[in-house]
N, C-alpha and C positions, 0 to 999 in steps of 0.2 A: 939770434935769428939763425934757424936753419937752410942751409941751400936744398933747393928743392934737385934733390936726381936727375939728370934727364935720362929716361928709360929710352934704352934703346929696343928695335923691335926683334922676337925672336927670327932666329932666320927660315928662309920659306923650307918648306921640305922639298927635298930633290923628288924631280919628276919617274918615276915607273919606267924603264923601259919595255911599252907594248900597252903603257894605260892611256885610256882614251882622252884624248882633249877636250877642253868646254865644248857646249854645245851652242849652234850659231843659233840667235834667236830670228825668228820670220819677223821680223819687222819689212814693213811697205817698203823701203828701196827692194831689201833682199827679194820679197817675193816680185818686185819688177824686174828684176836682174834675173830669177830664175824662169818667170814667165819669157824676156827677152830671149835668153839664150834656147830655149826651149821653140819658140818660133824660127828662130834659124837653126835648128838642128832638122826641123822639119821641114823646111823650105831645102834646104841642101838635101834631107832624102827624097824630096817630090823631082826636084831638078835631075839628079843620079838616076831615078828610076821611072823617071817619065812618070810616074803615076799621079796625074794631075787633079783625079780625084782626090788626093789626100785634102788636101785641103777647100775643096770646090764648094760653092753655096748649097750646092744640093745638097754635098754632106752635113754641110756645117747644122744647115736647116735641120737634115735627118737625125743627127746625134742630138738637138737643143729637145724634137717630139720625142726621141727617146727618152733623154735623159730629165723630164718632167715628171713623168710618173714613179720613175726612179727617185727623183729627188726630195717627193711628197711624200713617198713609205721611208724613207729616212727622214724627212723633217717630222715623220708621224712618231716615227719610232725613239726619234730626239724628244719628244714634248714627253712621251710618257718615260722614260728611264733617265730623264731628269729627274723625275719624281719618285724613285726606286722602284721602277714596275718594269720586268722585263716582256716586249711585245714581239714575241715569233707568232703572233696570231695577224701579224699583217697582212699576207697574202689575203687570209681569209677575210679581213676587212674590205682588201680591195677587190673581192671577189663581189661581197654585198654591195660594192660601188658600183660594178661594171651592170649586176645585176639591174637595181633598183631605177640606176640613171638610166638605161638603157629601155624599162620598160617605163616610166613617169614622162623622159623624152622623146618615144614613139606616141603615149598616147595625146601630150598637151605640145609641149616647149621645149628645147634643149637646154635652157636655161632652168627650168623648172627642172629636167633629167637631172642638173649640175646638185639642185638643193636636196631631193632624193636621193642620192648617190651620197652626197654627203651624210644625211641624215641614216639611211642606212650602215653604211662604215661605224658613225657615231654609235648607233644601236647595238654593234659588234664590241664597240669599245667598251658600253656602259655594261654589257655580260663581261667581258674580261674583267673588269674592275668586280664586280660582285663575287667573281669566282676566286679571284687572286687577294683583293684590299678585305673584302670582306669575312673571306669565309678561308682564307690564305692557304688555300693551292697551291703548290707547285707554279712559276710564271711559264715554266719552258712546258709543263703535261698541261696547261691550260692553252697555251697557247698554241701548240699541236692539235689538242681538241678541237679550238674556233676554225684552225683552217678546215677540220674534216666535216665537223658541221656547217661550215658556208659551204662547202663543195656540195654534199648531199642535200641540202635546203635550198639552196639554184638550180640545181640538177631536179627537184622536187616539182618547182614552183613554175620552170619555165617549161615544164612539158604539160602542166595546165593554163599557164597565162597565153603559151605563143603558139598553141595547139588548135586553136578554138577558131572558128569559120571565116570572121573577121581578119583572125592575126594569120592565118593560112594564107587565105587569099593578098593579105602584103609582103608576104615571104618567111613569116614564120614556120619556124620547126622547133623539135623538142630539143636543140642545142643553138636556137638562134633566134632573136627578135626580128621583128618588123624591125625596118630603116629606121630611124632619124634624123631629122634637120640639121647641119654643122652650124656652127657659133663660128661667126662673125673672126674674120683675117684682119689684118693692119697688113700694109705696107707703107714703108716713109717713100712718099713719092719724088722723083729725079735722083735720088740717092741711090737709089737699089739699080735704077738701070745703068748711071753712071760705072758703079762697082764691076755692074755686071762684063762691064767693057773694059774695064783694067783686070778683070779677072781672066780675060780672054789673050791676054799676049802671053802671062807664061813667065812675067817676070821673077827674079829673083827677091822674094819677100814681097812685095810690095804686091804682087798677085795674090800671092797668100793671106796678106792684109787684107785686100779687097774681097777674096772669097768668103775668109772671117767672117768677116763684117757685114755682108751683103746676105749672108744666111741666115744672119740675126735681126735684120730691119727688113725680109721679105717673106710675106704672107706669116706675120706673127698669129697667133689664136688669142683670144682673149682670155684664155682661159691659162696660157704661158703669163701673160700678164699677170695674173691673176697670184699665179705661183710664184713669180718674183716678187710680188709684193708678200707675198705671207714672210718668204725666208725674210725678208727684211724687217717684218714686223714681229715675228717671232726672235730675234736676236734683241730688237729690243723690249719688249716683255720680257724676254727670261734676266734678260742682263743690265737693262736701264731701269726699273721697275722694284717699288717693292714686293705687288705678288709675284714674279717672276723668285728674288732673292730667296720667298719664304717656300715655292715651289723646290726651289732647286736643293733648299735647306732640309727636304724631306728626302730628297737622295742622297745625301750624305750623310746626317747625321740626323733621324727622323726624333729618335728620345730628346733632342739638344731643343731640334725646334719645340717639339711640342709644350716644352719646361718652359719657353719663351712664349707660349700662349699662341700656335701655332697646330689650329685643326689640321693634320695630317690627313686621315682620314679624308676631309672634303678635297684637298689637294690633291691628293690622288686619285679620286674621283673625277673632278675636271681635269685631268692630264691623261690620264688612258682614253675618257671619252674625247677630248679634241683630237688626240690622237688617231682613233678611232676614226672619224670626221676627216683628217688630212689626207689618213689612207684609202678611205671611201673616194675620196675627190682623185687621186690618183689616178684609183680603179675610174670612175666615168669619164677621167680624161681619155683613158683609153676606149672606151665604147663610143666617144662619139669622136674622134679618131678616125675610127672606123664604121661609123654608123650605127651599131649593134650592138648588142651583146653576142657573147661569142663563146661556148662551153672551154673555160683553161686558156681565157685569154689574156689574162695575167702573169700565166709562163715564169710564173720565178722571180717577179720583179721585186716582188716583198722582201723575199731575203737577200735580193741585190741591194735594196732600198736598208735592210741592216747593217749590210757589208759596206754601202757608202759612210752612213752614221758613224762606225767604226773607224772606218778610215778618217773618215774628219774629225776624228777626237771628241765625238758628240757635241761639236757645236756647227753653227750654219753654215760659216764659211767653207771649212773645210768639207762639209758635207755637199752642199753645191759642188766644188772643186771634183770630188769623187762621184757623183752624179752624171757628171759632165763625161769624166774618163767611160763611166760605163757606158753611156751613153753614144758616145763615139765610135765604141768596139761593138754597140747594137749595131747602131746604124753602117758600120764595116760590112758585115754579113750580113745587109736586107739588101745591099747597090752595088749589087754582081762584085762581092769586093775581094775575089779573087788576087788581082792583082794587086790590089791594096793592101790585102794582109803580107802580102809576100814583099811590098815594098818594107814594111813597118817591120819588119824583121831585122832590116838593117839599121832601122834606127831604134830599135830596141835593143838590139848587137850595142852600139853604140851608147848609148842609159847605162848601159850592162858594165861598160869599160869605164864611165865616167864616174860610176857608182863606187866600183871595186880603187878606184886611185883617191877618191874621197875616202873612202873606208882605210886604204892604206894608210895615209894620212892622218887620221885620227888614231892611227896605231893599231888596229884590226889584222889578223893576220890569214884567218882561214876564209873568214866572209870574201875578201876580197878575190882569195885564189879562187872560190866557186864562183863568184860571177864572173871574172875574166873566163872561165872554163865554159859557161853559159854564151857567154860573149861568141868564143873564137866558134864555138860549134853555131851558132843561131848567120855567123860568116859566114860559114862555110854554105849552112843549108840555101844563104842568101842565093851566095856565087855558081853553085851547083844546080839551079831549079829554076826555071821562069815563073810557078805559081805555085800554088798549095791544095792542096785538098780541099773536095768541099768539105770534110769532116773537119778537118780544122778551122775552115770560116767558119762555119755554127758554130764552134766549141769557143771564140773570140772572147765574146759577152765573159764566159765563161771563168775562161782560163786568167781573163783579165781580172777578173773578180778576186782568184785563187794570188796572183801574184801581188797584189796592191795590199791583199792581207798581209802576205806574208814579208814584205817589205815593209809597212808598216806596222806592224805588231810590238815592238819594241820602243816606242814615241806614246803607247796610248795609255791614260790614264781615264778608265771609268768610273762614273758618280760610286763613293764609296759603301752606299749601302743600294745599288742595283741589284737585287733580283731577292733580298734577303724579306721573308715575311717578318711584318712588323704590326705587333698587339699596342694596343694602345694603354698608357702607364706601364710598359714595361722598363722604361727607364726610371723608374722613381726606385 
């Protein structure tokens, strides 16, 4: 009989001095732990700076209608680049939204404007899909095309639809519908007024709670409603589901699926056009928002709504999360937010310095020094200035957009066959 060895194990390799350490995974405590600390890093810049709007119901309220239409051209733009089809034609989706809903809920319902407006976006979607699945265009020269055709075919359409004697005389002109009816508010009632009055003393967090909170359960839309149910219903389709698996299986690897008996083709087809649809619905959140249509009322939101998607790693959560940020930095610059941007300087000073001793930490060496350097300066401008510019408030939306990319840019991993045209048996 032979003794068996006992193997001993090789030993570990010495660690790199300057190589990066594991990476922390977001698991639910962590992201409570960074939501927590993230609340009081903001409660202590509202307190420091008096600026009690930072966190106040109105804001809160303001950045949630924001960050809806924002959230629905990323959740649009998630559904079709799951499916490897790249959509810069969102704008112009939610262009035919603002349109279509804006003029179906002047003439009937605003709820009927809602299925118009979708259906229209859809109709954008289902030419993308032809131009790109079918006939395999370019997704990025297609999808610059959609947006300049919805601009000139609403630009078209509504200086005949809202021209005419009828749509005149309710306030139509050749960049604007007649009014329509709003869709229906919620508020949870004794909660929101309660809030309202702990929001009113100015405490330390516990006001900031209450503003939160009070923003969110007052004078909701139903049409916010509406939107939280999709994100939630789309994460499970794409990801509890088998159409969802065999969807997603066509942006990664579409030759694989289809060898497993997996139409691509239709899959792609229903994923640009929902997509389509999600963007539409954006686009009429905003027209009846606002009552109207409105020539370039979309402002940019579509490519905000891809910059969210991106930030969220193309999936929902994260995408909500980045919706919300934009969302916030809208609603900054609509509520005289002057002062507000100028508070958030210090707490972005602040991000700045927590980021760069994190990055130290992980062994990073020049990352770190440029945002300390970002840091002391965004200090300085703090300590030096009572407010900002209003070219700066405007540019908010913006600029926040530019930095969220650029901080996260290195975490994202996109479906691996996004944007690539794909013939059918060409994997055989």
């Amino acid at each position: 009989m032979t003794a068996t060895a006992t193997q001993t194990p090789p030993p570990a390799a010495p660690r790199v001095s300057g190589a990066p350490r594991g990476r922390v995974r977001m698991t639910f405590p962590v992201v409570l732990l960074i939501v927590a600390a993230s609340l009081v890093a903001v409660s202590a810049v509202r307190a420091i700076a008096g600026a009690h709007d930072v966190t106040s119901s109105g804001q809160i309220a303001g950045a949630l209608s924001s960050a809806v239409p924002i959230g629905l051209a990323g959740l649009a733009g998630l559904w079709s680049e799951r499916a490897g089809v790249v959509n810069i034609g969102l704008e112009g989706m939610m262009i035919f939204g603002t349109f279509f809903g804006a003029w179906a809920g002047w003439q009937t319902n605003p709820w009927l404007g809602v299925l118009a407006g979708v259906l229209g976006g859809a109709l954008g979607g289902l030419v993308h899909a032809i131009v790109t699945v079918t006939f395999g265009v370019d997704h990025i020269v297609a999808g610059v095309a959609m947006n300049i055709l919805a601009a000139g075919v609403t630009a078209f359409l509504a200086k005949r639809l809202f021209t005419g004697a009828d749509a005149a005389s309710k306030g139509g002109t050749p960049k604007q519908s007649p009014p329509m009816d709003d869709i229906k508010n919620f508020t949870v009632p004794g909660l929101s007024h309660w809030l309202a009055t702990i929001e009113k003393h100015h405490w330390f967090l516990v006001s900031d709670l209450a503003g939160i909170v009070g923003g969110l359960v007052t004078h909701i839309s139903a049409l916010t409603l509406l939107s939280v149910a999709l994100f939630v219903l789309t994460f499970f389709v794409l990801w509890r589901t088998p159409f969802g698996l065999r969807l997603r299986s066509c942006g990664e690897n579409p030759a694989a699926a289809e060898s497993l008996g997996v139409n691509v083709y239709t899959y792609k087809y229903l994923a640009v056009i929902i997509s389509g649809g999600l963007a539409g619905l954006g686009g009429v959140f905003l027209a009846i928002g606002t009552h109207f249509y409105l020539a370039g009322q979309t402002g940019g939101r579509g490519y905000i709504g891809l910059a969210a998607m991106i930030f969220g790693n193309w999936r929902p959560g994260g995408l909500a999360m980045g919706a919300g940020l934009f969302g916030y930095a809208d609603s900054l610059q609509l509520r005289n937010g002057g002062s507000s941007v100028h508070a958030l300087l210090l707490l972005l000073a602040v991000l700045l310095l927590v980021m760069a001793l994190w990055r130290f930490y992980r062994g990073a060496r020049v990352a770190p020094a440029i945002s300390l350097g970002f840091a002391v300066l965004l200090t300085i401008w703090y300590l030096t200035t009572d407010s900002v510019p209003d070219q700066v408030v405007q540019a908010t939306p913006y600029v926040a957009t530019l930095l969220v990319m650029a901080l996260s840019a290195q975490r994202l991993r996109m479906p691996k066959a996004d944007g690539i045209p794909y013939r059918k048996g060409q994997g055989t």
